[in-house]
Structure formats: structure tokens, C-alpha cells
N, C-alpha and C positions, 0 to 999 in steps of 0.2 A: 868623569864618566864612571858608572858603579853598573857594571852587567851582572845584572839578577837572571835569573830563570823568567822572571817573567818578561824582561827586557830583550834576553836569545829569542823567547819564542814568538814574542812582537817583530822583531827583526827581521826573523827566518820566513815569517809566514809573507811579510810585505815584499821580501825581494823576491819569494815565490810567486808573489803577485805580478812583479814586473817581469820577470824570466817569460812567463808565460802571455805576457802579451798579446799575443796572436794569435795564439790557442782557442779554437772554439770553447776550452772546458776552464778557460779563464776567469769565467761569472764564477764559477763556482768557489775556485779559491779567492775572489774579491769579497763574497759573501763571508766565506770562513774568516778572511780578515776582519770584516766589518763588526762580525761578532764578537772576536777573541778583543777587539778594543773596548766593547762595553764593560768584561771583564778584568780586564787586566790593566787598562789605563785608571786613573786614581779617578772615579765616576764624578764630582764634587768637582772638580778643576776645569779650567778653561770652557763653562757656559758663556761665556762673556756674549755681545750685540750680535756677532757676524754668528758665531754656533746658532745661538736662539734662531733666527733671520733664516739659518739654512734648515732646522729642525724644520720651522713653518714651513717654508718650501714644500721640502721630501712630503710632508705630510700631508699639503694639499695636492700636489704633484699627483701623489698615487692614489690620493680618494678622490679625486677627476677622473683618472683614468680607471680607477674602479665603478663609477658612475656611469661613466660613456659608454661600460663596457668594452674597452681598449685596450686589457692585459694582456700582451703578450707570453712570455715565460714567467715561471713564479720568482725565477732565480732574481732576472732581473725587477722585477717588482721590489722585492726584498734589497736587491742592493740598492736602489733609487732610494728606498726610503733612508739605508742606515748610512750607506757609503761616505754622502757630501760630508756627515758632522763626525762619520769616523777618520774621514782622510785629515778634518780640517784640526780634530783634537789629537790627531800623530803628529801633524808637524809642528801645533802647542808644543806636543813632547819632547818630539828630538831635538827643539831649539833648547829645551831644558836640562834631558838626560845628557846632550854633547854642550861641555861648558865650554870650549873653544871651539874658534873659528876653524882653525884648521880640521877640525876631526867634521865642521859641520860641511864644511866646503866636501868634502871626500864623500859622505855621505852621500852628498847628492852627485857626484862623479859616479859614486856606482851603483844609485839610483837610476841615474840616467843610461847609465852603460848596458844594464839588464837590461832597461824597457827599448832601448833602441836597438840590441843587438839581433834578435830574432827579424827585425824591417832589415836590418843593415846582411843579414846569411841571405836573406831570399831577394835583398838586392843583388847581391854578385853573383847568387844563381841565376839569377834570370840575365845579367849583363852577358852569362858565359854563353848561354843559349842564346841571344838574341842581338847582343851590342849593347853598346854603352846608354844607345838611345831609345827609350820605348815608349812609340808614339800610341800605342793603346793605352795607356797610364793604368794598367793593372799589370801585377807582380803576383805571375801564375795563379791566376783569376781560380783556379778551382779547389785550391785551398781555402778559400772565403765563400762563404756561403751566398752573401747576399755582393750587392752590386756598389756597394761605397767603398769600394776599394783605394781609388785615388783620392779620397777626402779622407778614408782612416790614416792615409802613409804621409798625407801634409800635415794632418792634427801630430801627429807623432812625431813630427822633423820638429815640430815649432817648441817643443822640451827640450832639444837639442839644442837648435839655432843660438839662442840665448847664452850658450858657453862662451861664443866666443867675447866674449866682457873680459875674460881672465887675460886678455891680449893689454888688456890700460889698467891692470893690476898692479899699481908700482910694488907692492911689497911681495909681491910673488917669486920666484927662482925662475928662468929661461924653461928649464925641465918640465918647472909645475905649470908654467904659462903650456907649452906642448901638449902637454896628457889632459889641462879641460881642455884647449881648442879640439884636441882629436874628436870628443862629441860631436862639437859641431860640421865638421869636416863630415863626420858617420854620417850627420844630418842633412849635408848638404848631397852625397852622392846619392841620396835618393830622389832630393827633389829635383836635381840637374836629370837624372833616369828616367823620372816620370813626368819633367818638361813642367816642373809644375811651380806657377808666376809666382803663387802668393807667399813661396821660399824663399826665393829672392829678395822680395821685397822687405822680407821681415830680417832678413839679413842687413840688411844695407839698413832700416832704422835701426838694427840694436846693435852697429858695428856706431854710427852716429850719436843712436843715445846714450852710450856707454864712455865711447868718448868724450862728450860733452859734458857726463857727469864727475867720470872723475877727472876734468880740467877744470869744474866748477863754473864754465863759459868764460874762460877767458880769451881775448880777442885774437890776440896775439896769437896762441895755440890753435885757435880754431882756426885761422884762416890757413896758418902753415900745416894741419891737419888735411884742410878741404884742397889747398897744392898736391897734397903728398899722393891723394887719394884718388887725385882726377891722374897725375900723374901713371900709377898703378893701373890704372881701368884704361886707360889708351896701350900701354905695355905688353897687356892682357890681350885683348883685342889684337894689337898687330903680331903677337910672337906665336900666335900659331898653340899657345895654351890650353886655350878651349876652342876644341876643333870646329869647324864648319859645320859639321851634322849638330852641331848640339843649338849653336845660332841659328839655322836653317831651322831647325826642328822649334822652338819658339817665333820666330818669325811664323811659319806655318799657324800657329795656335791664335797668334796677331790677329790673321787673316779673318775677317767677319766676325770678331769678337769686337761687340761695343757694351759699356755700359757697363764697366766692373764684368766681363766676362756673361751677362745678362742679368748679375744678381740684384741690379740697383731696383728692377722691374719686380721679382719677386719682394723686395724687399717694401717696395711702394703698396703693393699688392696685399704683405698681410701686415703692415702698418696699418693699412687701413680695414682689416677685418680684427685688429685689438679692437675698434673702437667700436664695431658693429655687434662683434661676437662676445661678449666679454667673460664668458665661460669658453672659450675655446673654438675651435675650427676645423674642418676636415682639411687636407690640405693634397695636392695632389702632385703637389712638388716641396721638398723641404725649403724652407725660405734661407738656409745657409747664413744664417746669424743666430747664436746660442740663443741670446733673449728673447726672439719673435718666436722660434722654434719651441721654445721652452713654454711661451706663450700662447702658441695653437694647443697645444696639449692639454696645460693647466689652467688655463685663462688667467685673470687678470689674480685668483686667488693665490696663485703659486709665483706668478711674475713678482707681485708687490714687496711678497718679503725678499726675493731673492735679488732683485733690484736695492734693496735693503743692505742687504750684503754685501753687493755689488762694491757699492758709493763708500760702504764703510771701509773696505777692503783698498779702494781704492786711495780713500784720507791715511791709513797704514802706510801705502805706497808713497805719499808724500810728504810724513813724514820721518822714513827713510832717506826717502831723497833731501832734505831737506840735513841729513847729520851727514859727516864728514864721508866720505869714500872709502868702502874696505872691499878687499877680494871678497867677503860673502855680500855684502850688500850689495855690492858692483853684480855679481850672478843674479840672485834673487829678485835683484830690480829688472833687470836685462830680459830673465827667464818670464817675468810676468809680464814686460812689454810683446813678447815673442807670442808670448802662449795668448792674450788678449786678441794680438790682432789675428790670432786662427782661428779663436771663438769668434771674433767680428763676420767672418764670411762663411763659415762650415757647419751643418749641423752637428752640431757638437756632441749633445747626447747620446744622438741614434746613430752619429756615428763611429764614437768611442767615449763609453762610459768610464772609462779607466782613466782617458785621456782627462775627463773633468773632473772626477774626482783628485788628481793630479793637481789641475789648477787649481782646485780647492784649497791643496795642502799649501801649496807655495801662498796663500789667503793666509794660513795659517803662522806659518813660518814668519811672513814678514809682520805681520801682527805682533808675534815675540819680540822679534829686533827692533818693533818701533817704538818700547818700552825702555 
């Protein structure tokens, strides 16, 4: 690792990026970052299929929505366009500038630690005000402007969720396994606060996927794994762990929810206006899957490459998955399983552009390691 002046200021400026999270004046430092990378990362390096793919994107993206007439703020205009292929050529970089594993594993410790600790202060403010359980799923609604409050604080857990990998880490310390899980723990008391399913569930695959990967699927392990586990989840349930109000208060959410929570109806709905609209769609409910959503916006122009990127991002994923098991591949694989299935159901975008550029990077990052 060689810190130059231009490596502090790359640094400083991105965890400025994540400190402020939740800051309404956070476009703004995403912008500053987006830019300080055209300058200061080596311009020539890492255009590779998934950059080019996401370039196209950003640039049909926002000359549709320049079309339509649909700009909202200039700020974020600007970051859609530069953001995806700055976040995705930083974490090119930092799989480069950090030549071990360990300084990269950390890196994303306290990447993750900034972007989730401002969710995680206005979590226990609101717990102290109200209880453990808050069945409005907004976390003092009047700090956010707009009304996707409980979709930005599940997009956010699902960067978290993902740590817990460092738990089937063999070469890790007892300590070092402790301090990643705590992310996830940060990640999980909001979702348990805000009663919100789709944390759960992403939990329970990537405590599964993570297991399975680094046992390589052996049978033996796995069944003594799925003992161990069911074992736990009855333990839980009868010892009074997780209180009544917290079951009651999901149970409740149960109650007259069918269909993926309604989203499988939206999702039928602009499935089938890709094929009608193929420039784009008004929409009068977000469709709560990155791609369709992404797809009302830009039409099939900005879908294609980014679907592009998608599949390629995803062929990186496997073959990671496909080399031996390490504390960072075990995270980074885990972290994109997590963050995937939040993209699957949330509008991602509009409802945290940080959050996607984020997945971006982890697009990036494993892309390095699958070399």
C-alpha cells in the first residue's frame, strides 16, 4: 500500500461520502467524489466490459430523462451520470492500491461502519423515544424529506447484513470474527425496529450461502450445519430472546399481506409495460426492483447495457465463487448476495443512489479478485 496525496484525498473524500449518508447535503459530496476520481484515479485503467456497460447506462439514463423532461435536481443528474463508473473504477482501485487481504477486509469494515452508523444513532434515538418496536417503519419521519423512509433503512441494512460471512471465516481470529459480525448486528437492529421481512430473509440466505461456500457443499457439514441451526431457531423462540412485541409486531405485518408483500402485482404490471413502452413509462407506484424501475425511466435504452453489466458482474461472482474460500471473498461474495436481493424488491435508485453506487463498487471489487 503506497499513500500518496492523491490516495488521502481519494480516501478522505469517499468516507466523507459515507459519514454523511443520510444527510440531505450528501448528493453533494457524492458529486465532489465522482469528480475528484476522473482526476485523480489513473484515467486509462479499468475501462474494462462492466465500466463501458455502465458508461452506456448513465448516459442513456439521463438523456431519457432529459427527453421526458424528468430532471429533478442538477446535483443528482450529475451524479447518475458519473457516479456508477466512478464508484465501480474505486473499487478497481482499492483492490489494487491495498495489496492484502487484510488491509482490504478492514477497508470495508470502515466503509461499512460510516455508511451504517448515522441509520444505526437515529436508530436508538428513536428506540429511546418509542421502544424497541416501531410499527410505523419511519425513523423520525421529519428528518427525510420525502416518504421512502423504510425502503432507504432496508437498502442500507443489506451492506451490513452480508458481514456476517466473517462468522465461516476459518483463517480469521475469534476478535476479528466479533468486530465484522458487529456490522451486521448494527444492520440487523434496524431491521428487527422497523419490522422489516426483506432483512430477515437476506439474513438467513447469506448466513446459508456463506456456509455452504466456504464447506464447498459438503454433505456431511451441511446437514450437521442445518441440525445446528434449526437447533438455535427453537432456543431462540422459546428463551424469551426475542420478545413477544417483536413476533406480534411481524405477525401483524403477515396479516393481509399476500404476494411478496403486493410487489409480485407491480412487478407483472411493469413487466409488462417494458414491452409496450420501450422508451419508458409514467409509473404511479415504484415497481420495487432495480431493473424494471431503472427501466420505466430509461427504457429499454439504458436497461440493455446495464443488464450488460449485470450478467457480467455476475460471471465475476462465479468465478470467485468458483476459487478457494478467503475471509475477503467469503464478505464480498456474501455482501453482493445481500445487497442483490435488496435491489430485487426496492427501488433502488430513487431510493438511495449511494446505496447503488455502493453495489457498483462491490461489481468492481469482485471483478479484481476474479483475476
Amino acid at each position: 500500500m503506497k499513500f500518496t496525496f492523491r490516495s488521502f484525498i481519494l480516501v478522505i473524500i469517499f468516507f466523507a461520502t459515507m459519514i454523511t449518508s443520510l444527510r440531505p447535503d450528501n448528493i453533494y459530496v457524492l458529486c465532489i467524489f465522482s469528480f475528484t476520481t476522473l482526476f485523480l484515479l489513473p484515467f486509462r485503467k479499468w475501462w474494462d466490459g462492466i465500466c463501458l456497460s455502465l458508461f452506456a447506462f448513465s448516459l442513456f439514463y439521463c438523456l431519457t430523462q432529459y427527453m421526458n423532461e424528468t430532471i429533478g435536481s442538477g446535483f443528482v443528474f450529475i451524479a447518475t451520470l458519473l457516479a456508477p463508473i466512478a464508484f465501480y473504477r474505486f473499487g478497481r482501485w482499492v483492490m489494487e492500491w491495498l495489496v492484502y487481504d487484510n488491509y482490504r477486509i478492514w477497508f470495508l469494515f470502515a466503509m461499512a461502519l460510516c455508511y451504517l452508523s448515522p441509520m444505526l444513532l437515529l436508530t436508538i434515538t428513536d428506540i429511546q423515544l418509542g421502544g424497541f418496536i416501531n410499527e410505523s417503519r419511519e425513523l423520525l419521519g421529519d428528518i427525510l424529506e420525502d416518504n421512502l423512509a423504510a425502503t432507504l433503512y432496508g437498502l442500507m441494512s443489506s451492506v451490513g447484513i452480508g458481514f456476517v460471512a466473517a462468522l465461516f471465516a476459518k483463517q480469521l481470529k475469534i476478535s476479528s470474527k466479533l468486530l465484522l459480525v458487529s456490522i451486521s448486528i448494527i444492520a440487523m437492529i434496524t431491521v428487527l425496529h422497523l419490522v422489516n421481512r426483506t432483512g430477515i430473509v437476506e439474513l438467513g440466505v447469506c448466513v446459508l450461502f456463506s456456509f455452504l461456500y466456504s464447506t464447498k457443499f459438503q454433505l456431511s457439514k451441511t446437514i450437521y450445519a442445518l441440525i445446528v441451526i434449526l437447533v438455535i431457531i427453537v432456543a431462540i423462540k422459546y428463551s424469551g430472546i426475542i420478545g413477544e412485541d417483536v413476533i406480534d409486531a411481524y405477525l401483524k405485518r403477515e396479516d393481509g399481506t399476500e404476494d411478496i408483500g403486493g410487489r409480485s402485482e407491480l412487478w407483472s404490471q411493469n413487466f409488462y409495460n417494458l414491452f409496450t413502452e420501450p422508451f419508458g413509462w409514467y409509473r404511479r407506484k415504484y415497481a420495487h426492483n432495480l431493473w424494471l424501475d431503472l427501466a420505466a425511466v430509461g427504457g429499454w435504452l439504458a436497461l440493455v447495457p446495464f443488464l450488460i453489466a449485470t450478467f457480467k458482474s455476475i460471471g465475476c461472482f462465479l468465478k470467485v465463487f468458483r476459487q478457494q474460500a478467503t475471509p475477503l471473498s467469503l464478505i464480498l461474495l456474501t455482501s453482493f448476495v445481500s445487497m442483490f436481493l435488496g435491489a430485487m424488491v426496492e427501488p433502488v435508485i430513487e431510493g438511495s443512489l449511494l446505496f447503488f453506487v455502493l453495489f457498483i463498487m462491490n461489481w468492481g471489487m469482485l471483478k479484481s479478485i476474479s483475476r
